[in-house]
N, CA, C and O atoms as a Maestro MAE file, in Angstrom:
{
 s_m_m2io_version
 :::
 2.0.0
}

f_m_ct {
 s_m_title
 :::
 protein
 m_atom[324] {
  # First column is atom index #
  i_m_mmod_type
  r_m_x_coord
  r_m_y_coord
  r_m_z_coord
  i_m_residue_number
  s_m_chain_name
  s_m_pdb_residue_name
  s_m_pdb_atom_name
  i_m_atomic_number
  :::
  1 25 99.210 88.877 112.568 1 A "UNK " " N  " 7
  2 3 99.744 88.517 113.866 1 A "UNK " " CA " 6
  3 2 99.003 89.369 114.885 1 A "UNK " " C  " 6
  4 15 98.952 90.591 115.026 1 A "UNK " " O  " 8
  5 25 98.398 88.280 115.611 2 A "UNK " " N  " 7
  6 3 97.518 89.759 116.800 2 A "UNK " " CA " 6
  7 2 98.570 89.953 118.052 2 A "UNK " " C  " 6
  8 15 99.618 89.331 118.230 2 A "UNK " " O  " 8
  9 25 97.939 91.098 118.954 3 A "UNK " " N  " 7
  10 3 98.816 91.867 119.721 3 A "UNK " " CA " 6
  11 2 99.570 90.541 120.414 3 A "UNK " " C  " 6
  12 15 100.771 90.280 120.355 3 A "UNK " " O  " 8
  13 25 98.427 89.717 121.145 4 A "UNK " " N  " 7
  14 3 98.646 89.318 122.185 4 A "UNK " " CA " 6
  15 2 99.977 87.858 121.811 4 A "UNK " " C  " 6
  16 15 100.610 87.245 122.671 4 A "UNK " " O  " 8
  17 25 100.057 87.651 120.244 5 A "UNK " " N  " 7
  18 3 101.307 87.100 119.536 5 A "UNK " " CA " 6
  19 2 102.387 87.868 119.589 5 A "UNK " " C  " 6
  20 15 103.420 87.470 120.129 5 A "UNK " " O  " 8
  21 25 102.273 89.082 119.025 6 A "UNK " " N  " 7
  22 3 103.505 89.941 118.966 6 A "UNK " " CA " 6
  23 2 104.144 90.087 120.650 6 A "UNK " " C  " 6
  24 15 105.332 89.865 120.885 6 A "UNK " " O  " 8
  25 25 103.461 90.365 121.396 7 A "UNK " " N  " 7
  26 3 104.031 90.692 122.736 7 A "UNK " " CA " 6
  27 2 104.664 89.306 123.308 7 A "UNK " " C  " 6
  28 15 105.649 89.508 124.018 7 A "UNK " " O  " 8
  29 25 104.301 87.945 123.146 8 A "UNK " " N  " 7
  30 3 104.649 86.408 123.601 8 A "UNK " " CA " 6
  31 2 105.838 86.702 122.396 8 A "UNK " " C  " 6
  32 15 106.807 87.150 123.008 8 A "UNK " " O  " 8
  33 25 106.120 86.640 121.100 9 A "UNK " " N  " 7
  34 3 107.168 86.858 120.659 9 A "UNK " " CA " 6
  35 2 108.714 87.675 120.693 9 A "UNK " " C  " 6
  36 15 109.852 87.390 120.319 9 A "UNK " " O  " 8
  37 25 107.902 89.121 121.522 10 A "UNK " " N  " 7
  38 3 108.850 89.654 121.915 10 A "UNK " " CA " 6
  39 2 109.618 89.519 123.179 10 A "UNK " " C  " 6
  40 15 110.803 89.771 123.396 10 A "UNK " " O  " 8
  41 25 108.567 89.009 124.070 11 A "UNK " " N  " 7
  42 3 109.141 88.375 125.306 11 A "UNK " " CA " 6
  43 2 110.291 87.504 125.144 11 A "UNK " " C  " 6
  44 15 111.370 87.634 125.721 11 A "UNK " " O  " 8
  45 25 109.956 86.567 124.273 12 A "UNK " " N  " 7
  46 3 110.504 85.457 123.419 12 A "UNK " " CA " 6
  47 2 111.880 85.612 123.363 12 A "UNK " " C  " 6
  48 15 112.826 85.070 123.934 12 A "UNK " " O  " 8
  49 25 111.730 86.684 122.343 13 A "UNK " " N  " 7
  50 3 113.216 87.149 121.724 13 A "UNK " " CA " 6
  51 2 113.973 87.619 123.165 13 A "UNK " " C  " 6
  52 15 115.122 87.333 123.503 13 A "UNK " " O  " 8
  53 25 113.014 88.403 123.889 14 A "UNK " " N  " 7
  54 3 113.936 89.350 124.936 14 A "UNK " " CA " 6
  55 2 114.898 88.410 125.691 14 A "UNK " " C  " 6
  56 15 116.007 88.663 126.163 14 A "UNK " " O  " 8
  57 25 113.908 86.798 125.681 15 A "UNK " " N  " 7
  58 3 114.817 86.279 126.788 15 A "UNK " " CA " 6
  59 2 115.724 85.146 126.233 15 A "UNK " " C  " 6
  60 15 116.314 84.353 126.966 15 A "UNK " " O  " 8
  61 25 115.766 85.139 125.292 16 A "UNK " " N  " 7
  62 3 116.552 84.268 124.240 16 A "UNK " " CA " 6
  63 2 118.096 85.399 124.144 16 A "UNK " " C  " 6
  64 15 119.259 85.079 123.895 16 A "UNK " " O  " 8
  65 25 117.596 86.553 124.405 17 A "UNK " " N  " 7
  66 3 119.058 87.310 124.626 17 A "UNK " " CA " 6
  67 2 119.352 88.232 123.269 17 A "UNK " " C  " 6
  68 15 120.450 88.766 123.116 17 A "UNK " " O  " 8
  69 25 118.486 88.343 122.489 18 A "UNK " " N  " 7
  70 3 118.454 89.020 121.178 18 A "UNK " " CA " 6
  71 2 118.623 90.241 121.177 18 A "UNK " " C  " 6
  72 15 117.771 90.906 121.766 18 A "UNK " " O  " 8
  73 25 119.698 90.905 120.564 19 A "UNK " " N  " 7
  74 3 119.930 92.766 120.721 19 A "UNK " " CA " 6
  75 2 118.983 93.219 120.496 19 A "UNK " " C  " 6
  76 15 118.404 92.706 119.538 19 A "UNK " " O  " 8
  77 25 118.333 94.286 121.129 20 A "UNK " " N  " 7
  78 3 117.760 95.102 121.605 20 A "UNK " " CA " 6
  79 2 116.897 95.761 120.124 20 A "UNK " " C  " 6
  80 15 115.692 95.729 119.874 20 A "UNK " " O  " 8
  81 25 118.116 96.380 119.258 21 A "UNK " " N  " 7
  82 3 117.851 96.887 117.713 21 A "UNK " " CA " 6
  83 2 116.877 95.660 117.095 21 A "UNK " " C  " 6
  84 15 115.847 95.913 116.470 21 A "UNK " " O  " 8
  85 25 117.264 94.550 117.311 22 A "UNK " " N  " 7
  86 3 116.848 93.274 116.601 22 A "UNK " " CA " 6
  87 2 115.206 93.346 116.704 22 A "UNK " " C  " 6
  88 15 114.221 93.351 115.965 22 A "UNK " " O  " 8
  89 25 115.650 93.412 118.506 23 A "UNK " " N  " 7
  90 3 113.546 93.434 119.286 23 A "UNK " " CA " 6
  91 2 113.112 94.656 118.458 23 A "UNK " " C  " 6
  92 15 112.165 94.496 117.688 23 A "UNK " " O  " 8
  93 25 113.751 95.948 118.542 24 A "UNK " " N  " 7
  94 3 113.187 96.858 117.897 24 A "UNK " " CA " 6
  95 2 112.647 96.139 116.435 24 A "UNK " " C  " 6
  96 15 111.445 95.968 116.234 24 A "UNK " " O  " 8
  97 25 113.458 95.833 115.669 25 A "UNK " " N  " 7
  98 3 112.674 96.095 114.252 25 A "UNK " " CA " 6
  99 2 111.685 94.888 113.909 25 A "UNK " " C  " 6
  100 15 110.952 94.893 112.920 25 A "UNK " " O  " 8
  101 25 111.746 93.936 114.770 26 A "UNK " " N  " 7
  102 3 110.252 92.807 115.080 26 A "UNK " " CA " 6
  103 2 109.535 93.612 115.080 26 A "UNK " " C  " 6
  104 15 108.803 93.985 114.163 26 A "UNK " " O  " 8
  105 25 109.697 94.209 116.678 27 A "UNK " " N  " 7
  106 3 108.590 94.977 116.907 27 A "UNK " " CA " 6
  107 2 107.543 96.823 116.000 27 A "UNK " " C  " 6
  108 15 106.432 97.337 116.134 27 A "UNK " " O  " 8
  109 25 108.544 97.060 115.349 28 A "UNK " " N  " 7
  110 3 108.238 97.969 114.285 28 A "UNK " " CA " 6
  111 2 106.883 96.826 112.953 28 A "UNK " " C  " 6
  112 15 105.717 96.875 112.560 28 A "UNK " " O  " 8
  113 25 108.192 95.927 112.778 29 A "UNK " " N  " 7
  114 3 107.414 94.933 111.861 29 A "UNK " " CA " 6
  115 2 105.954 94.649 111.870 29 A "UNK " " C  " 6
  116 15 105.105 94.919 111.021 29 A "UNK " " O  " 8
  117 25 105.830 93.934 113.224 30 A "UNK " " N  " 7
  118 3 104.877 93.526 113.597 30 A "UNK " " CA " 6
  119 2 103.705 94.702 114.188 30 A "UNK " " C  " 6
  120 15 102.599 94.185 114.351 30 A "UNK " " O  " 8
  121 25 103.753 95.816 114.447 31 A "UNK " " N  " 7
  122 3 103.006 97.080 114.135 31 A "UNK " " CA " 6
  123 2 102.524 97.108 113.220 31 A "UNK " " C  " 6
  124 15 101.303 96.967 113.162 31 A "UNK " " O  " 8
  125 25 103.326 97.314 112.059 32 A "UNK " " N  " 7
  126 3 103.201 97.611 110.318 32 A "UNK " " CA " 6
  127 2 102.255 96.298 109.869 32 A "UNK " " C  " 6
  128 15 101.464 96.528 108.954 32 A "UNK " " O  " 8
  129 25 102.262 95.392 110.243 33 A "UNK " " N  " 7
  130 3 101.435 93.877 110.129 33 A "UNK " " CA " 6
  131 2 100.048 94.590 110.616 33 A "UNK " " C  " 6
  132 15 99.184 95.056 109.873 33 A "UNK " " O  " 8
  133 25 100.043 94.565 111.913 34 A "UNK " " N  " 7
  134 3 98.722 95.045 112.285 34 A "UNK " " CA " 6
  135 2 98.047 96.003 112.049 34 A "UNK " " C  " 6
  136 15 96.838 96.017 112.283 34 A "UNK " " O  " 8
  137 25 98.694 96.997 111.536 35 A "UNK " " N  " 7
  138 3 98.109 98.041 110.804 35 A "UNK " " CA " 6
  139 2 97.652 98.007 109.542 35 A "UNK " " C  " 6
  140 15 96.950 98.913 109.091 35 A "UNK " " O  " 8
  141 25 97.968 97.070 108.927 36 A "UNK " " N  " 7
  142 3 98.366 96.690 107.262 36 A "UNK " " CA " 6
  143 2 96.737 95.806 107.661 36 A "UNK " " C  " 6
  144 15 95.728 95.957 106.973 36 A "UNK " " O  " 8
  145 25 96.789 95.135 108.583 37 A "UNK " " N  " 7
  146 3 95.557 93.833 108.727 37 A "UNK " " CA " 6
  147 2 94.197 94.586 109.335 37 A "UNK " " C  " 6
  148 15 93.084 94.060 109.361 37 A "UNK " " O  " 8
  149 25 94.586 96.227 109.931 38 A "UNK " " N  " 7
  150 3 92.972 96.832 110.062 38 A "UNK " " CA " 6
  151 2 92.664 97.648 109.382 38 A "UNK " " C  " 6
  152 15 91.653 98.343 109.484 38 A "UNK " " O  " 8
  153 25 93.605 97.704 108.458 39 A "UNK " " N  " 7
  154 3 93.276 98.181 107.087 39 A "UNK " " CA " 6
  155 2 92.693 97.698 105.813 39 A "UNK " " C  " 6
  156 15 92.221 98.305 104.852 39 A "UNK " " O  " 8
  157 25 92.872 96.307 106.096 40 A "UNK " " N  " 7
  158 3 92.356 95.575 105.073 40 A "UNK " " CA " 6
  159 2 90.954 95.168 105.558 40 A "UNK " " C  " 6
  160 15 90.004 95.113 104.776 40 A "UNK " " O  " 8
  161 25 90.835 94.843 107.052 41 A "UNK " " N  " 7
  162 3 89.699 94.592 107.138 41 A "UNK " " CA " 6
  163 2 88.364 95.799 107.497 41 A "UNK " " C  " 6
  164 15 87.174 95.488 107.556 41 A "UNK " " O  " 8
  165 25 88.939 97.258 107.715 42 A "UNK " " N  " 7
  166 3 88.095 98.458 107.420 42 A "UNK " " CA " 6
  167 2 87.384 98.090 105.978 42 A "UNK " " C  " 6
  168 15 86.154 98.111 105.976 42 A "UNK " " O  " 8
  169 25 88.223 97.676 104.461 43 A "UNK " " N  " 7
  170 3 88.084 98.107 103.219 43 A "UNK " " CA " 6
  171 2 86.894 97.068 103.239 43 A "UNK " " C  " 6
  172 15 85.818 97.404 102.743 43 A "UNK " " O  " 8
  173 25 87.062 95.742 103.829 44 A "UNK " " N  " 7
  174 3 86.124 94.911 103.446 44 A "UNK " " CA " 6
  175 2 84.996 95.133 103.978 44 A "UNK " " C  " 6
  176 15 84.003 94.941 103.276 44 A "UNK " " O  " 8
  177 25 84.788 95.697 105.658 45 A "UNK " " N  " 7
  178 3 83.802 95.868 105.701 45 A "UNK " " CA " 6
  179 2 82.978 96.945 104.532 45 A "UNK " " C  " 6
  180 15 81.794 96.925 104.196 45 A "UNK " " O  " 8
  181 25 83.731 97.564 104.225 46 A "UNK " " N  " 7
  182 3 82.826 98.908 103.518 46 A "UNK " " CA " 6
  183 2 82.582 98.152 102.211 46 A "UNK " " C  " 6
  184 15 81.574 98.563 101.635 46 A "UNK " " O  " 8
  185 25 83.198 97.199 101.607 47 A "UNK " " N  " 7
  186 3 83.300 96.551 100.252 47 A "UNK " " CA " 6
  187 2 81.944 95.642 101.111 47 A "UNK " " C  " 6
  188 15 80.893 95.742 100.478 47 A "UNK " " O  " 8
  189 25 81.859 95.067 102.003 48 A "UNK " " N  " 7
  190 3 80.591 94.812 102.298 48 A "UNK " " CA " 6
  191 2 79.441 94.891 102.426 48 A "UNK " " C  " 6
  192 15 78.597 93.998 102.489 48 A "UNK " " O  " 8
  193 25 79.309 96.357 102.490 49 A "UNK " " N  " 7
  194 3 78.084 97.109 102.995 49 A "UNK " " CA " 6
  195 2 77.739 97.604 101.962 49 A "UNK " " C  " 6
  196 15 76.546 97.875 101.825 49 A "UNK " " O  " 8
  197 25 78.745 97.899 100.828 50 A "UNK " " N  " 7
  198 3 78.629 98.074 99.565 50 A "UNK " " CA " 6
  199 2 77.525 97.240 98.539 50 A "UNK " " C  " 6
  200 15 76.490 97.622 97.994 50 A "UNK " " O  " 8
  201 25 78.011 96.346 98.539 51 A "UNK " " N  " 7
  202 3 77.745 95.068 98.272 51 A "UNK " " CA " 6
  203 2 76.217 95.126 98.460 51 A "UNK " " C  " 6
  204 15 75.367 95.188 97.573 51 A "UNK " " O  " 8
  205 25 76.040 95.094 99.796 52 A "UNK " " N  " 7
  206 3 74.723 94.378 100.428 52 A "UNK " " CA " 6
  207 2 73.240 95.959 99.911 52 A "UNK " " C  " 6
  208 15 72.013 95.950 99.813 52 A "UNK " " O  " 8
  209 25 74.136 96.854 99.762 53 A "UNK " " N  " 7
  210 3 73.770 97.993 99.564 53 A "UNK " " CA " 6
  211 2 73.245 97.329 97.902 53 A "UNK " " C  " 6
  212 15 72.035 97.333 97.677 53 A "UNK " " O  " 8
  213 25 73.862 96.979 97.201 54 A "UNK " " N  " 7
  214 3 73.618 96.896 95.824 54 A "UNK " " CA " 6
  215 2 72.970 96.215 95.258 54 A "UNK " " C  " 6
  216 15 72.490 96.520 94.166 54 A "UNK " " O  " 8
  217 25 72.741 94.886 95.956 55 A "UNK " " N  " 7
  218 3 71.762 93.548 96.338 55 A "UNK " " CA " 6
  219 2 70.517 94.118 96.638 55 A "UNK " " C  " 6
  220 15 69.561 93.906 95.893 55 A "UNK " " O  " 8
  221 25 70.393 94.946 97.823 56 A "UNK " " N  " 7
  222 3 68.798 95.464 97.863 56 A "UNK " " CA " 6
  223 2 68.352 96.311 96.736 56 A "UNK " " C  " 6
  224 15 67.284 96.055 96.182 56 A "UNK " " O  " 8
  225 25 69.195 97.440 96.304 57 A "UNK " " N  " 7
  226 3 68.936 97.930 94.774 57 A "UNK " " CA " 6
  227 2 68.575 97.428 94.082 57 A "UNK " " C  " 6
  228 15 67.678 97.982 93.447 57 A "UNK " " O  " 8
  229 25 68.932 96.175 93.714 58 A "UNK " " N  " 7
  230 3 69.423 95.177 92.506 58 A "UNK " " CA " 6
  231 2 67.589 94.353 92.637 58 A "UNK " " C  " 6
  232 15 66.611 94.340 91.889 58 A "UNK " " O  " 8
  233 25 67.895 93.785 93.974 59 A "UNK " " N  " 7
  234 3 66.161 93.589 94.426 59 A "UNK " " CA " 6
  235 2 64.849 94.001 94.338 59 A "UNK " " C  " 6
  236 15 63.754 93.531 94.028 59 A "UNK " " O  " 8
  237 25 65.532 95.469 94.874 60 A "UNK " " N  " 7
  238 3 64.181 96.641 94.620 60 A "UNK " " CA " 6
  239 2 63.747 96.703 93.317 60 A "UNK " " C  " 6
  240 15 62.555 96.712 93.011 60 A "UNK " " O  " 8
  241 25 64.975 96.759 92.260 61 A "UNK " " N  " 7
  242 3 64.551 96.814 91.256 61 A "UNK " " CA " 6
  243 2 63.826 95.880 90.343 61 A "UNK " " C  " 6
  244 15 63.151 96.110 89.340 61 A "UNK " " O  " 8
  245 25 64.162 94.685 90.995 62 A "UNK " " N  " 7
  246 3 63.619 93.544 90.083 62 A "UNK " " CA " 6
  247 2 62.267 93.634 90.490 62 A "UNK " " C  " 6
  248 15 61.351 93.603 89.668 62 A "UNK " " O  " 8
  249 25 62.042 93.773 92.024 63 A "UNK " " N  " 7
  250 3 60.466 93.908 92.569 63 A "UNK " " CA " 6
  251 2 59.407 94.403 91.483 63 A "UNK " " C  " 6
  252 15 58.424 93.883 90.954 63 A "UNK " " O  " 8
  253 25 60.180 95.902 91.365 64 A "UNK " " N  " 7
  254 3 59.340 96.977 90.479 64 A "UNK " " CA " 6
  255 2 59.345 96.720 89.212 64 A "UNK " " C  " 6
  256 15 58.582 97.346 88.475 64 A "UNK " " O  " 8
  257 25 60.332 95.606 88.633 65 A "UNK " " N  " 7
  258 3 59.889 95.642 87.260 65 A "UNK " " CA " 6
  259 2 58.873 93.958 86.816 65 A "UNK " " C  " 6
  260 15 58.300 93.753 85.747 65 A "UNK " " O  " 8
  261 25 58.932 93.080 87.914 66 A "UNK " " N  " 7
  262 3 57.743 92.136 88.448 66 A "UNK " " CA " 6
  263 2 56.488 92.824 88.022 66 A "UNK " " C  " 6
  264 15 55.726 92.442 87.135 66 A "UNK " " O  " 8
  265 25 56.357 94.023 88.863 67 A "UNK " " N  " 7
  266 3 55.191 94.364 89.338 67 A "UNK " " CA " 6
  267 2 54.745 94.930 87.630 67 A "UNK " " C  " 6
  268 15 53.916 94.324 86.951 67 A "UNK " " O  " 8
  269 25 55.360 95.983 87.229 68 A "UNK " " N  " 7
  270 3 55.361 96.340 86.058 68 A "UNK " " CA " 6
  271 2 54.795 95.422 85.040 68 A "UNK " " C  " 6
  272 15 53.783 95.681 84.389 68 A "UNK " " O  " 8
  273 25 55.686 94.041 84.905 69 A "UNK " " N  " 7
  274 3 55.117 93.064 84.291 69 A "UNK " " CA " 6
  275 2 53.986 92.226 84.159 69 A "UNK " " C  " 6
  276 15 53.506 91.453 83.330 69 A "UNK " " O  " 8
  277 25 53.702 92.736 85.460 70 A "UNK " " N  " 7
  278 3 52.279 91.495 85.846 70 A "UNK " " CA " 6
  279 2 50.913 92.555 85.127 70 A "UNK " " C  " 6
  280 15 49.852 92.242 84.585 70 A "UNK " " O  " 8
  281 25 51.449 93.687 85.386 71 A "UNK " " N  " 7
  282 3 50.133 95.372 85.084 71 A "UNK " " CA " 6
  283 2 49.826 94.935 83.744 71 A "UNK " " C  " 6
  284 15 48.680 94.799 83.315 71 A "UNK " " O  " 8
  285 25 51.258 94.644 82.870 72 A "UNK " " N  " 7
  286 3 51.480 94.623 81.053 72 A "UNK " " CA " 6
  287 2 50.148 93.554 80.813 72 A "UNK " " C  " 6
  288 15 49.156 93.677 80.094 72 A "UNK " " O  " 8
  289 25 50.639 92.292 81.876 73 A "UNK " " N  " 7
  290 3 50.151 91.195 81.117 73 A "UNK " " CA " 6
  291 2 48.415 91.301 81.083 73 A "UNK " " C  " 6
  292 15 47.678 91.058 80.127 73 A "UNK " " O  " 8
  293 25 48.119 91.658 82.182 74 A "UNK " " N  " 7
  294 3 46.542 92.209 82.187 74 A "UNK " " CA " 6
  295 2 45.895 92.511 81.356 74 A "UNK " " C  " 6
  296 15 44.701 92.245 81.225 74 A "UNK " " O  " 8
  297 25 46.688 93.221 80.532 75 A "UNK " " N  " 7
  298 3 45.841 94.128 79.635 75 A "UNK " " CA " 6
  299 2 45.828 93.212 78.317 75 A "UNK " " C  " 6
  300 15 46.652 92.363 77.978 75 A "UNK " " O  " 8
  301 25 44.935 93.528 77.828 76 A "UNK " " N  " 7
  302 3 44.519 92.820 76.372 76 A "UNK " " CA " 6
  303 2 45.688 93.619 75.225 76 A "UNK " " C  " 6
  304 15 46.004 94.806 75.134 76 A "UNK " " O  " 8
  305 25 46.189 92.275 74.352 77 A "UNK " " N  " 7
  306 3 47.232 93.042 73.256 77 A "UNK " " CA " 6
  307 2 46.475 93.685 72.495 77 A "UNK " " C  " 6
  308 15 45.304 93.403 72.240 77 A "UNK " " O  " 8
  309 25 47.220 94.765 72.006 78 A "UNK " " N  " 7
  310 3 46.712 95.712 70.961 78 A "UNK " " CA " 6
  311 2 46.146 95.000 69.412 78 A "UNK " " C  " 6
  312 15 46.904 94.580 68.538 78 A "UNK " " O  " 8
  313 25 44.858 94.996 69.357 79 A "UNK " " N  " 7
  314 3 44.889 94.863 67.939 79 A "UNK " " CA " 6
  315 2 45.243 95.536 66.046 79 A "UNK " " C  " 6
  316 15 45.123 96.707 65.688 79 A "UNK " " O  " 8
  317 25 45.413 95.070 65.702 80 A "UNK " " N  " 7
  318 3 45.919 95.382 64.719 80 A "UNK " " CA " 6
  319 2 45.195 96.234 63.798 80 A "UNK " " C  " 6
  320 15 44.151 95.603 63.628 80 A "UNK " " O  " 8
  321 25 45.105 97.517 62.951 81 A "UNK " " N  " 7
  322 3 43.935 98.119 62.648 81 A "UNK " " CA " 6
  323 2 43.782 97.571 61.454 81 A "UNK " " C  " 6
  324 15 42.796 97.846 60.770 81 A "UNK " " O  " 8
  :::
 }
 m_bond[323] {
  # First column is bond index #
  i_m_from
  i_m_to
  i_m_order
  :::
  1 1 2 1
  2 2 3 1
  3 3 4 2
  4 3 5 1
  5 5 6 1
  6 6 7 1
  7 7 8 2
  8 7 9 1
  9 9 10 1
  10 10 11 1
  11 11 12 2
  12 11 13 1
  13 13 14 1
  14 14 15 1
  15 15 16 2
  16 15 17 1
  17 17 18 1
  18 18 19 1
  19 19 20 2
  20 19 21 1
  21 21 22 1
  22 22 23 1
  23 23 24 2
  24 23 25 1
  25 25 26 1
  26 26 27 1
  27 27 28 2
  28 27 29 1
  29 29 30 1
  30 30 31 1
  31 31 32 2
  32 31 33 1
  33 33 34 1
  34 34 35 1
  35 35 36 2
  36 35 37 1
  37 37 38 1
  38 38 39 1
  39 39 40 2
  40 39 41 1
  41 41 42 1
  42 42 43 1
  43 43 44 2
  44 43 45 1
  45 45 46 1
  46 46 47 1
  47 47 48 2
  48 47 49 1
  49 49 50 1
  50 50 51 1
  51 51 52 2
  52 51 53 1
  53 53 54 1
  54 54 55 1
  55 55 56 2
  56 55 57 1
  57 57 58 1
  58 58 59 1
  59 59 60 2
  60 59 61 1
  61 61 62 1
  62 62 63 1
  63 63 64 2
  64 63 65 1
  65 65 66 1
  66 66 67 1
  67 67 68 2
  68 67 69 1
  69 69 70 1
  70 70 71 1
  71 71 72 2
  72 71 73 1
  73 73 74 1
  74 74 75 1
  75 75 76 2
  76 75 77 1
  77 77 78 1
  78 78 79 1
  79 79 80 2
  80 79 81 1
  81 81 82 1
  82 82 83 1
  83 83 84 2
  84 83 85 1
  85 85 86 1
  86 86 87 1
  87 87 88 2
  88 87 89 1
  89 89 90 1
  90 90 91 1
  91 91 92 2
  92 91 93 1
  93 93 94 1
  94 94 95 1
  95 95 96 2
  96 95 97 1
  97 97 98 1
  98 98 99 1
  99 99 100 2
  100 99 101 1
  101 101 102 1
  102 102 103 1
  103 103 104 2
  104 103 105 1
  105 105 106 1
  106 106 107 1
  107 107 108 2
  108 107 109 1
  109 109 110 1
  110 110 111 1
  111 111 112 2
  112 111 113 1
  113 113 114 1
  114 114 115 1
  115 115 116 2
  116 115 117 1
  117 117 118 1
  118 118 119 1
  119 119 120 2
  120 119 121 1
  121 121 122 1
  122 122 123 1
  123 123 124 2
  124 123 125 1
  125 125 126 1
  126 126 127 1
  127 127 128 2
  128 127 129 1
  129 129 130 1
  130 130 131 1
  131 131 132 2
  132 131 133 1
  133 133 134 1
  134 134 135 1
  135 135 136 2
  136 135 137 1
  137 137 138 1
  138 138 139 1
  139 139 140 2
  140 139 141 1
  141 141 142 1
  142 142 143 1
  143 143 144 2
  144 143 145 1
  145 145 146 1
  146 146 147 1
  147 147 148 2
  148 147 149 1
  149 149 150 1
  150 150 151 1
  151 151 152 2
  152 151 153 1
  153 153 154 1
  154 154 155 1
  155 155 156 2
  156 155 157 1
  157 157 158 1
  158 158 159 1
  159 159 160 2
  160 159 161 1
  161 161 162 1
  162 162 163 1
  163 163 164 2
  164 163 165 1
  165 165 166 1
  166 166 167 1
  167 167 168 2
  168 167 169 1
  169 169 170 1
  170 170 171 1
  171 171 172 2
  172 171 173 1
  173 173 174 1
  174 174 175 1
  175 175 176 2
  176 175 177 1
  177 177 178 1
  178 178 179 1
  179 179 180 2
  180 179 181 1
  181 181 182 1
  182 182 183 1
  183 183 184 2
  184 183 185 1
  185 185 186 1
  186 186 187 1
  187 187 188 2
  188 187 189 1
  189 189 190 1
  190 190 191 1
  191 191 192 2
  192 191 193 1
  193 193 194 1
  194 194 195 1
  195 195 196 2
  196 195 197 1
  197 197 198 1
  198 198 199 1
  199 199 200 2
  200 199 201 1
  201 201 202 1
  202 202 203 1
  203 203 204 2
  204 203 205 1
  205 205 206 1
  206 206 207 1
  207 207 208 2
  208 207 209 1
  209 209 210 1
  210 210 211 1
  211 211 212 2
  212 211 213 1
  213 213 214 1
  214 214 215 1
  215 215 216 2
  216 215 217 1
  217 217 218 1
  218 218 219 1
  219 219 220 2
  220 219 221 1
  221 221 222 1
  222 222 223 1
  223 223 224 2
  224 223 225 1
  225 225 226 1
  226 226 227 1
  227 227 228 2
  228 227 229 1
  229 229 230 1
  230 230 231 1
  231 231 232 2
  232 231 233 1
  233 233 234 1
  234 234 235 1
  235 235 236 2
  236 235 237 1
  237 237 238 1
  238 238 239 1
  239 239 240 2
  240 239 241 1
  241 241 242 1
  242 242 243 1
  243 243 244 2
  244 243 245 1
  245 245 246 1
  246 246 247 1
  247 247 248 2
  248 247 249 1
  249 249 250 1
  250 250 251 1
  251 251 252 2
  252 251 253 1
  253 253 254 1
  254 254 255 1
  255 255 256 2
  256 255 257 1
  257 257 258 1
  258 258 259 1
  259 259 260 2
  260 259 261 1
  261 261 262 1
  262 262 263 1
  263 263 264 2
  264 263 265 1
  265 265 266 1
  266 266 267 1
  267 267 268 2
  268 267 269 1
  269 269 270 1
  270 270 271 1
  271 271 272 2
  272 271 273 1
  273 273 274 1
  274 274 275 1
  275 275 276 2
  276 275 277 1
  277 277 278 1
  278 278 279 1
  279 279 280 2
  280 279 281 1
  281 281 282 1
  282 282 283 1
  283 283 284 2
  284 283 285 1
  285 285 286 1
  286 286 287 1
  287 287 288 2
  288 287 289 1
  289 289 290 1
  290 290 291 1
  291 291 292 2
  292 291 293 1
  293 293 294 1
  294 294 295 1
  295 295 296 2
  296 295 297 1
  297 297 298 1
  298 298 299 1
  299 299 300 2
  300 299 301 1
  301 301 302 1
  302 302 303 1
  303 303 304 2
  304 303 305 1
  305 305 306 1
  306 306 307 1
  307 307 308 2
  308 307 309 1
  309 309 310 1
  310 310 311 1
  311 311 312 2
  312 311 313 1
  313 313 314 1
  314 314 315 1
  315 315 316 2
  316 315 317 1
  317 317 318 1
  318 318 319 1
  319 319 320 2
  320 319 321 1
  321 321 322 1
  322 322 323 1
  323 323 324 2
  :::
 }
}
């Protein structure tokens, strides 16, 4: 729920005539929501960067073992004595 929901909701309630305690614990609620939701989306970014972090590794490495492979094939197989 973003801010600019929670605040049209609480208006909402305020003028619908809803006790006061009531607005309170929406409004607690809906804090705990938004906090709960830039928390989840902190983790992903970093689960992202993670990620993308591991992909270029994952890349680099395949590069270097390409390259490795192509050196092998060059060379004449060993004969047998």
């Amino acid at each position: 729920m973003g801010l600019a929901m929670s605040a049209d909701l609480l208006a909402r309630l305020i003028a619908a005539g809803t006790p006061a305690d009531l607005i309170g614990e929406v409004a607690m609620l809906a804090a705990r929501a938004e906090a709960a939701t830039a928390a989840i989306e902190g983790r992903r970014a970093k689960d992202r960067a993670r990620q993308q972090a591991r992909r270029e590794d994952l890349s680099r490495d395949v590069t270097l073992g390409h390259e490795t492979s192509r050196e092998t094939a060059d060379e004449p197989a060993p004969s047998p004595p």
